[in-house]
Structures are given as C-alpha cells and as structure tokens.
C-alpha positions as CSV (number, residue, x, y, z in Angstrom):
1,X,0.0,0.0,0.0
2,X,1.7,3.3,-0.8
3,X,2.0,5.8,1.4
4,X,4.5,8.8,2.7
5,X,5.2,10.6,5.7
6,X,4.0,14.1,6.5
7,X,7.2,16.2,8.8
8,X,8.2,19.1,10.2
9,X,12.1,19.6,10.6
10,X,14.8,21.8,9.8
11,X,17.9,20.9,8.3
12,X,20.7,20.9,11.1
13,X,23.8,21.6,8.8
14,X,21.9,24.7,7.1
15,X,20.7,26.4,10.6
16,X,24.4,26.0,11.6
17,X,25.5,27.6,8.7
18,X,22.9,30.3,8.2
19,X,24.0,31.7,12.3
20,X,27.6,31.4,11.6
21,X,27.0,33.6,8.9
22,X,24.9,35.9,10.4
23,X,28.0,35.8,13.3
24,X,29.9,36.6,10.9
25,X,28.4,39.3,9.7
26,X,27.7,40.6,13.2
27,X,31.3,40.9,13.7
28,X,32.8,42.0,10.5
29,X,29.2,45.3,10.5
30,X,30.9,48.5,11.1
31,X,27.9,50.1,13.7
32,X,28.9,46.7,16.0
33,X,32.1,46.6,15.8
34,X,33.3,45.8,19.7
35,X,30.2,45.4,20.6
36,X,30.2,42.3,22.0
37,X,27.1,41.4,20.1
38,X,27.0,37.6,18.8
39,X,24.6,34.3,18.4
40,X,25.3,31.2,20.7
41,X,23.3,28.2,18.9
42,X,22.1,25.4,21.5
43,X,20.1,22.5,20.2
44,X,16.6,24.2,20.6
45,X,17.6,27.8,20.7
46,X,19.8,30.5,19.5
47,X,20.6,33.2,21.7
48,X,21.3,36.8,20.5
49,X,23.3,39.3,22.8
50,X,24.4,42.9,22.7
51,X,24.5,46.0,24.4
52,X,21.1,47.5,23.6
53,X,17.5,46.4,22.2
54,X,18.0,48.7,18.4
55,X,21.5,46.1,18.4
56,X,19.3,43.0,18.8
57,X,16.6,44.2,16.4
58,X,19.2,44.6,14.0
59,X,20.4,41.2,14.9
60,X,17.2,39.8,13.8
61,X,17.2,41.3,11.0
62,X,20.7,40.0,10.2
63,X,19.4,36.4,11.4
64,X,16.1,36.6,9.4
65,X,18.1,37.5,5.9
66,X,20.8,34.8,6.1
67,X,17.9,31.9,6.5
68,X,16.2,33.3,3.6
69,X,19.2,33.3,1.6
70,X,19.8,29.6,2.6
71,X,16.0,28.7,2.1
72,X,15.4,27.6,5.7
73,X,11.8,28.5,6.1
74,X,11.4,31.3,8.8
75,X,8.2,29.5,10.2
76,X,10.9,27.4,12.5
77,X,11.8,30.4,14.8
78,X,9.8,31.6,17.6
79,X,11.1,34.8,18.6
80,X,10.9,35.6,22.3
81,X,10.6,39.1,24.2
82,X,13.7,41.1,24.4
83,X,15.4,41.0,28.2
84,X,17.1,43.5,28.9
85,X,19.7,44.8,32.0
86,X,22.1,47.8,32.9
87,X,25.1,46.3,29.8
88,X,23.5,44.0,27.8
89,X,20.1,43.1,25.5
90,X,19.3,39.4,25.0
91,X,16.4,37.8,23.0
92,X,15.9,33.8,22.8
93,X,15.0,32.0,19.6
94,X,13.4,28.9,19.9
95,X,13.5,26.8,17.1
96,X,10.6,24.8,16.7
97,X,10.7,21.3,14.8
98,X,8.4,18.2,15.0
99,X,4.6,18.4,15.0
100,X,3.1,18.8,18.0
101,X,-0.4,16.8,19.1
102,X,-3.0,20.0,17.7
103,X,-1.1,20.6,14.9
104,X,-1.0,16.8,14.0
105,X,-4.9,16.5,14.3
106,X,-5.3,19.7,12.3
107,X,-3.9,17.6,9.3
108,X,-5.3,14.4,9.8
109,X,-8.9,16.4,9.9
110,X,-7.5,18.5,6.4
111,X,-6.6,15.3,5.3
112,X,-10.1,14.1,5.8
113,X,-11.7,16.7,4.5
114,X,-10.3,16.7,1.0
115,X,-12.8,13.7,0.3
116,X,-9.8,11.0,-1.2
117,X,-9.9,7.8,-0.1
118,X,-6.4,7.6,2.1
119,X,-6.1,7.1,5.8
120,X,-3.7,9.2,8.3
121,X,-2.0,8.1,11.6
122,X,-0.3,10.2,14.1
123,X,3.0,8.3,14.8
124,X,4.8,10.1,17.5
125,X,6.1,13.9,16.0
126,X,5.0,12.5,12.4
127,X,1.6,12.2,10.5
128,X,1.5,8.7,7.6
129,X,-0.7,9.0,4.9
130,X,-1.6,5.6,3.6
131,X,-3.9,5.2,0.9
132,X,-4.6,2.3,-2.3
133,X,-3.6,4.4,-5.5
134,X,-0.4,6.8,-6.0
135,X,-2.5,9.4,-7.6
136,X,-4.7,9.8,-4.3
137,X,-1.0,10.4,-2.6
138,X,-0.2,13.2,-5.2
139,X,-3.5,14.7,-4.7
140,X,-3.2,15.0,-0.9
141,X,0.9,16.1,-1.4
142,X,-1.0,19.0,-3.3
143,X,-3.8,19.9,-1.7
144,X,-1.7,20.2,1.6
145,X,1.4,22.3,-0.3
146,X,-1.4,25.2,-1.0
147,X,-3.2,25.1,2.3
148,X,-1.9,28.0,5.0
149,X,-0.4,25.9,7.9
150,X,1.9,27.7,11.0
151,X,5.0,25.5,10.2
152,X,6.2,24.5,6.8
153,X,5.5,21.0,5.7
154,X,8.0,18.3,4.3
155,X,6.8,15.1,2.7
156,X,9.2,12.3,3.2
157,X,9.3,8.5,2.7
158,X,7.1,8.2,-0.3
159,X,6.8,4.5,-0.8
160,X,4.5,2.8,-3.6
C-alpha cells in the first residue's frame, strides 16, 4: 500500500550555517564593531546578545536574511521578548521542529476533509498518509502544499 510521511524539521547543517554567517556578519558590521554582540546556537535555541535592544533588532534582521538566503523557512523560529539589563540586551529564539499533538490533528482532519480515499495516523512527532492508488498520494501532497499551515510541511518516505 503506498504511502508517505508528513514532517516538520529543519535541516541541522543549514541552521548551523545560516548563524555562523549571520556571526559573521555581526562581527565583520561596522555600527557593531566591539560590541560584543553575537549568536550562541544550542540545540533548541539560539541566543542573541548585545549592548542595547536597536542592536538586537538589528540582529534579527541579520538572522532573518541569512535563513532566507539559505532557504530555511522562517516559520521554525519563535522569537521571544527582548530581556534587557544595565550592559547588555538578550532575545531567545526557539526553534521549533516536529509536529506537536493539535497541529497533527489539524492535518489528519485536512486530510479528511479533502474527500480522497487515504487514511492518516499520528506516529509520534510525524503524521503517515496511507492510501490504495499513488495518484490519491499526489493529490493529498498538493492539496496540503497550498493550504496556510503555521509551520512548513515536508513530505518524506514516499513508498508505492
């Protein structure tokens, strides 16, 4: 029975490369040079520091360019509030991968409500599509690339 794999997740390599640019930049910009200001990438997060709040939404703008020039979507970052203190600004991004429980029900019920004959499980942070004819596949592939959803979409593991 074919079927694929419905995902949410962001290429590691590319957000490793897309914040070593944008450090890059950071230090080599002419308004923050010794400034202090850089990005510190954790596994869930990237956190932005500098000396005022203008420096970090500069930083975000920096940040927000080099994924778009790398094509990482921009839907993966939740920007927090900016904290700041006497020396320094900070501001949190969380990166958010995986589809959670809600988000996994709104597809299965999209899913259903396109009216082809396929079935879709929720395994763990993961939706499978399963359905009889290839075509039916396609269909749903299309019908959920032009539907608005709050984190982009891959399709993976398409098996006949």
């Amino acid at each position: 029975m074919p079927s694929f794999d419905i995902v949410s997740e962001l290429d590691q390599h590319e957000l490793t490369n897309a914040v070593d640019q944008a450090n890059r930049e950071v230090t080599n910009r002419f308004d923050f040079r010794d400034s202090g200001a850089k990005y510190k990438l954790t596994e869930k997060q990237i956190e932005m520091v500098a000396q005022s709040d203008f420096q970090i939404k500069q930083m975000e703008d920096v940040l927000r360019n080099k994924f778009a020039k790398r094509d990482i979507d921009v839907r993966f970052l939740d920007f927090q509030a900016i904290t700041t203190n006497l020396n320094e600004a900070k501001q949190i991004v969380v990166i958010k991968q995986g589809l959670e429980k809600e988000q996994a029900k709104k597809l299965i019920k999209l899913v259903k409500d396109s009216k082809e004959k396929v079935q879709a499980n929720i395994q763990g942070e993961q939706v499978r599509v399963t359905g009889k004819s290839r075509d039916a596949l396609q269909t749903i592939i299309s019908f959920l690339k032009k539907a608005e959803f709050s984190r982009p979409l891959q399709f993976v593991n398409f098996r006949d």
